[in-house]
TIPA-21241 format. One record per residue (C-alpha): x, z, y; residue in three letters. Coordinates in steps of 0.001 Angstrom, whole numbers, plus 524288, in hexadecimal, padded with zeros to 5 digits. Example, Ala and Ser with C-alpha at 12.3 -4.5 7.8 and 13.67 -1.06 7.14 Angstrom:
# TIPA-21241
NUZA|u|w|v|lovo
NUZA|8300C|81E78|7EE6C|ALA
NUZA|83566|81BE4|7FBDC|SER
END
This chain:
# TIPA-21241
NUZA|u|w|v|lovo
NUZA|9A3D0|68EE5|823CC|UNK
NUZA|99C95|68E4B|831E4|UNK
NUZA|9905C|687C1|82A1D|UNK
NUZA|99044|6924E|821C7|UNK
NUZA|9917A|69C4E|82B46|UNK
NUZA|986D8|69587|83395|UNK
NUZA|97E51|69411|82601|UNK
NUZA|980FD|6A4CA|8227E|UNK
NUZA|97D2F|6A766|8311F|UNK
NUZA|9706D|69F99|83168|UNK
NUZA|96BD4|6A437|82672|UNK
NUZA|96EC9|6B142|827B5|UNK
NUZA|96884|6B117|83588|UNK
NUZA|95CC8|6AABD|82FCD|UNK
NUZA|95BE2|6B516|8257E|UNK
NUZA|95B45|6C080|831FA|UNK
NUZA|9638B|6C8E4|829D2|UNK
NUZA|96EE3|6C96A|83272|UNK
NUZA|96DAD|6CADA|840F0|UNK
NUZA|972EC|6C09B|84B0E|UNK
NUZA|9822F|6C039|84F0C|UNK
NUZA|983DA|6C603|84172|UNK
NUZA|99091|6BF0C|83B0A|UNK
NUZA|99213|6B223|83147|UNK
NUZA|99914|6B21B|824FF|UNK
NUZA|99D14|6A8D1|81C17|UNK
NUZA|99207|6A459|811D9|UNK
NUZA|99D7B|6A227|80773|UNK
NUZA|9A3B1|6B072|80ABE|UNK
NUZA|99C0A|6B8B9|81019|UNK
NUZA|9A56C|6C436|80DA4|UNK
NUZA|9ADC8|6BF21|81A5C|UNK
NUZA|9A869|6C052|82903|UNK
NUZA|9B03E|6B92F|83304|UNK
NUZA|9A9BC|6BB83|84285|UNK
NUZA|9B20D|6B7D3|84D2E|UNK
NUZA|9AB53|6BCE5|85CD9|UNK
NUZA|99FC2|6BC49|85731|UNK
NUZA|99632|6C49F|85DF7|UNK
NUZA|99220|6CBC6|85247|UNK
NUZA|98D73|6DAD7|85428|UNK
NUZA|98D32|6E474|84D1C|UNK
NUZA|98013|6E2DC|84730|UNK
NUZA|981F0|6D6AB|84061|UNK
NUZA|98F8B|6D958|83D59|UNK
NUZA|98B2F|6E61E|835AE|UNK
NUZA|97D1D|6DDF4|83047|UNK
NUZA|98792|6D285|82C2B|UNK
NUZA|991AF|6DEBD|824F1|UNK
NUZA|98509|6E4B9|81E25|UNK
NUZA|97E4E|6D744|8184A|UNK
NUZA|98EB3|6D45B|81248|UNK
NUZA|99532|6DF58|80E0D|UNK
NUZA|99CE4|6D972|8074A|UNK
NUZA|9A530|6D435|8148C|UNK
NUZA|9B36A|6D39C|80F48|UNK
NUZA|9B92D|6CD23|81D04|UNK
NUZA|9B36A|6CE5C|829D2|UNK
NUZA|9B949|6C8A9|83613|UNK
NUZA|9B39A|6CC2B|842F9|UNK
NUZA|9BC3C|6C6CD|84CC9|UNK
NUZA|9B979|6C949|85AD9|UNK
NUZA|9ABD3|6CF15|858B5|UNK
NUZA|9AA18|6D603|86464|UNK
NUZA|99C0A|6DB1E|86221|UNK
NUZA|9A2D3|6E121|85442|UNK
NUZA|9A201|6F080|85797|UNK
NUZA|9A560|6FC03|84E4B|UNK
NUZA|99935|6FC60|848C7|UNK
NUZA|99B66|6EE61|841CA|UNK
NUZA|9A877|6F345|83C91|UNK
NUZA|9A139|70085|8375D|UNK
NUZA|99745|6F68B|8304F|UNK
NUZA|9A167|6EDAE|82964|UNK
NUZA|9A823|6FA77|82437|UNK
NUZA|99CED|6FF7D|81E76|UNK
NUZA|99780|6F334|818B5|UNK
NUZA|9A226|6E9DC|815B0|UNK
NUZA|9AA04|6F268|80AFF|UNK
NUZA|9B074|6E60B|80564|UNK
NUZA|9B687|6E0AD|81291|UNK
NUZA|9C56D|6DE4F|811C1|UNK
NUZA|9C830|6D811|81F13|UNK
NUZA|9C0D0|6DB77|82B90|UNK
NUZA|9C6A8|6D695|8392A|UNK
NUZA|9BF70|6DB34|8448B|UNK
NUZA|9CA1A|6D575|84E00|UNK
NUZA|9C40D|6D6AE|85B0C|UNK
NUZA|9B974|6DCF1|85957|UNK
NUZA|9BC55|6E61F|864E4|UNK
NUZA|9B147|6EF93|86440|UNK
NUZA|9B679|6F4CE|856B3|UNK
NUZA|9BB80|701D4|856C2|UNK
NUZA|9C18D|70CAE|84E6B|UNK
NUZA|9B46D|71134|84BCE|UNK
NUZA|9B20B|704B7|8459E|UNK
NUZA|9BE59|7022E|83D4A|UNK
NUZA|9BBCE|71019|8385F|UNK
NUZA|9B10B|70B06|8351F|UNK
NUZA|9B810|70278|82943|UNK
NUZA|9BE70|70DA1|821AE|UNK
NUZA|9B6DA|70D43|81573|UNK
NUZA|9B97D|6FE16|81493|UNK
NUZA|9C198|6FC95|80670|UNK
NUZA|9C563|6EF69|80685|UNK
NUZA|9C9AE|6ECEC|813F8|UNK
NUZA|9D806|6E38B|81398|UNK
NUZA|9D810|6DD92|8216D|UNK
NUZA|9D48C|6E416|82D97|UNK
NUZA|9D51B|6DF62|83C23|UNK
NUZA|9D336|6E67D|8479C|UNK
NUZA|9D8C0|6DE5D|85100|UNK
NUZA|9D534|6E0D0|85FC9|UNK
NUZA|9CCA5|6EBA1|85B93|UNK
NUZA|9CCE6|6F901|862A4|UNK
NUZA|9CFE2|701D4|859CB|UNK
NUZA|9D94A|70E30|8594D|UNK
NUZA|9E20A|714DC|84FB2|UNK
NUZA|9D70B|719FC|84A72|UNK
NUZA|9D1BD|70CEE|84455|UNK
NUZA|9E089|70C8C|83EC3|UNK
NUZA|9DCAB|71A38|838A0|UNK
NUZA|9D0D2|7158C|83232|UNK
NUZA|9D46E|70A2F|82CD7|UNK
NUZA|9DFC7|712AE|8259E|UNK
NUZA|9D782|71B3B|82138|UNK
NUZA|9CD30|71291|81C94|UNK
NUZA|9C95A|70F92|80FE2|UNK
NUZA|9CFD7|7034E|81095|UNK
NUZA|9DCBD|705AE|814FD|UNK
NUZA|9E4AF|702AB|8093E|UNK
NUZA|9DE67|6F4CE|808A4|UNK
NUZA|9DFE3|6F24C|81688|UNK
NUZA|9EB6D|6E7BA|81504|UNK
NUZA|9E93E|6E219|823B7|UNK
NUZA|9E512|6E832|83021|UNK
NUZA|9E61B|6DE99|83E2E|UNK
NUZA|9E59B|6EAF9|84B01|UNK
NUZA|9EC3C|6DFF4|854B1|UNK
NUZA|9E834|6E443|8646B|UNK
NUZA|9E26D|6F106|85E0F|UNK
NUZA|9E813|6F733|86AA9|UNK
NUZA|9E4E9|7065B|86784|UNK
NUZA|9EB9D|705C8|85ADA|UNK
NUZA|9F840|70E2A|85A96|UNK
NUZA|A03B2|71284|85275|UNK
NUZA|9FD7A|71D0B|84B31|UNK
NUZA|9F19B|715B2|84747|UNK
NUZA|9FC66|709EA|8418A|UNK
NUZA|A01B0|7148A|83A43|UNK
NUZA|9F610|7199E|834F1|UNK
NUZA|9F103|70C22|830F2|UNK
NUZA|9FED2|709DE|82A7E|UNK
NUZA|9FEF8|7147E|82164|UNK
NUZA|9F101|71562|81DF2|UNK
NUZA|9EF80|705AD|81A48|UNK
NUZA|9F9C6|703F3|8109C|UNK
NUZA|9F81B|6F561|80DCD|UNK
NUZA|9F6FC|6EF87|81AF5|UNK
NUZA|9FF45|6E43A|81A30|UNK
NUZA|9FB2A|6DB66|82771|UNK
NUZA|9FA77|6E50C|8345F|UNK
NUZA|9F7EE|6DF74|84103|UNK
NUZA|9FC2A|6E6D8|84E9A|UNK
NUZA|9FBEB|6DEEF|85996|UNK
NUZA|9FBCD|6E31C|867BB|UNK
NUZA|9F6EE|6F110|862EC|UNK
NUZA|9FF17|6F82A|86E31|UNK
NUZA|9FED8|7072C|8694F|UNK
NUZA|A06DA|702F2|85D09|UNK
NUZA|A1607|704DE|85F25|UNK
NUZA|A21CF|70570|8585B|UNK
NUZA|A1D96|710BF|8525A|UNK
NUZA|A147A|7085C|84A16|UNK
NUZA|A1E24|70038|84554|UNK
NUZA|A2797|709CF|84175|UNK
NUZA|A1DF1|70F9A|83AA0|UNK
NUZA|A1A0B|70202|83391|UNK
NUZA|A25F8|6FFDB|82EE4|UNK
NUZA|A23E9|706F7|81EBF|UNK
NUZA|A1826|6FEFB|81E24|UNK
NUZA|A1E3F|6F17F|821D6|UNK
NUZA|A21BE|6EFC5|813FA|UNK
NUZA|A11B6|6EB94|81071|UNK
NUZA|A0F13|6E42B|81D2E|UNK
NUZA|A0EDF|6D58B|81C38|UNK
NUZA|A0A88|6D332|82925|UNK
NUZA|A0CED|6DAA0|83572|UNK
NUZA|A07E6|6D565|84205|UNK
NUZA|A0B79|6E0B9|84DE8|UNK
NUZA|A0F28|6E14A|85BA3|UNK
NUZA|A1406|6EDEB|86215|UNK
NUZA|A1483|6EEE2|8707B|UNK
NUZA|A2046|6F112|876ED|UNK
NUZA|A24BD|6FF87|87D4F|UNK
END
């Protein structure tokens, strides 16, 4: 897999069609995009989205150069993606998960470390994917709170995996209130800071 990688990357630099510090992909899949710290910016990351729409997993982990503007980019040219985890990718905001609502196909989301408010929680309810969403990961989101939870709960109806952990505004309250939907979970992973 790292020959092929090096082998897509080569040629593709050779070719000038995609800038420098612009992500690899597999040559047997290229519907899946794994970067891990890479120092990828927005630029490539929104060349790489436009030359392959058809992106149906992208994992951009620790990608600290990744700003809203990237997230923007992969919602309006990736319309197939099902999986997108943009754990800490710390410069991604509300305005950029807002920028994901007319995704369709979206199953797996994670936001992990990310600082976003209840009001990322409100888009991603009403988006247009919000009865497919089936996972979403919001561990250390810190400015989460109960009535974003809520919202998220009764506007995703098939989450079945929800991470929580150390998001410090969510209470009891939250897990009172999760209690009718326990019956479609099959994995819960939450922490809830003590009063």
């Amino acid at each position: 897999a790292q020959i092929e990688r090096k082998r897509l990357q080569h040629s593709v630099s050779a070719q000038n069609e995609i800038p420098p510090h612009t992500p690899t992909t597999s040559v047997l899949n290229p519907s899946i995009i794994y970067l891990r710290g890479l120092q990828i910016t927005d630029y490539g990351l929104s060349q790489f989205v436009q030359q392959y729409p058809s992106l149906r997993k992208i994992r951009a982990l620790h990608c600290s150069h990744i700003t809203d503007e990237s997230v923007i980019s992969i919602g309006s040219h990736c319309s197939r993606l099902m999986e997108l985890d943009l754990t800490g990718c710390i410069k991604v905001t509300d305005a950029g998960i807002n920028g994901l609502r007319q995704l369709t196909h979206l199953r797996s989301l994670a936001l992990t470390q990310i600082p976003i408010t209840d009001d990322s929680l409100i888009s991603i309810g009403q988006s247009a994917f919000h009865h497919t969403l089936n996972e979403i990961n919001l561990r250390m989101c810190t400015e989460i709170t109960d009535d974003g939870f809520l919202f998220l709960l009764k506007n995703c109806p098939n989450l079945k995996t929800i991470g929580f952990i150390q998001c410090p505004k969510l209470t009891e309250r939250s897990r009172q209130n999760l209690n009718p939907h326990t019956h479609q979970l099959s994995y819960l992973v939450w922490t809830i800071p003590a009063e």
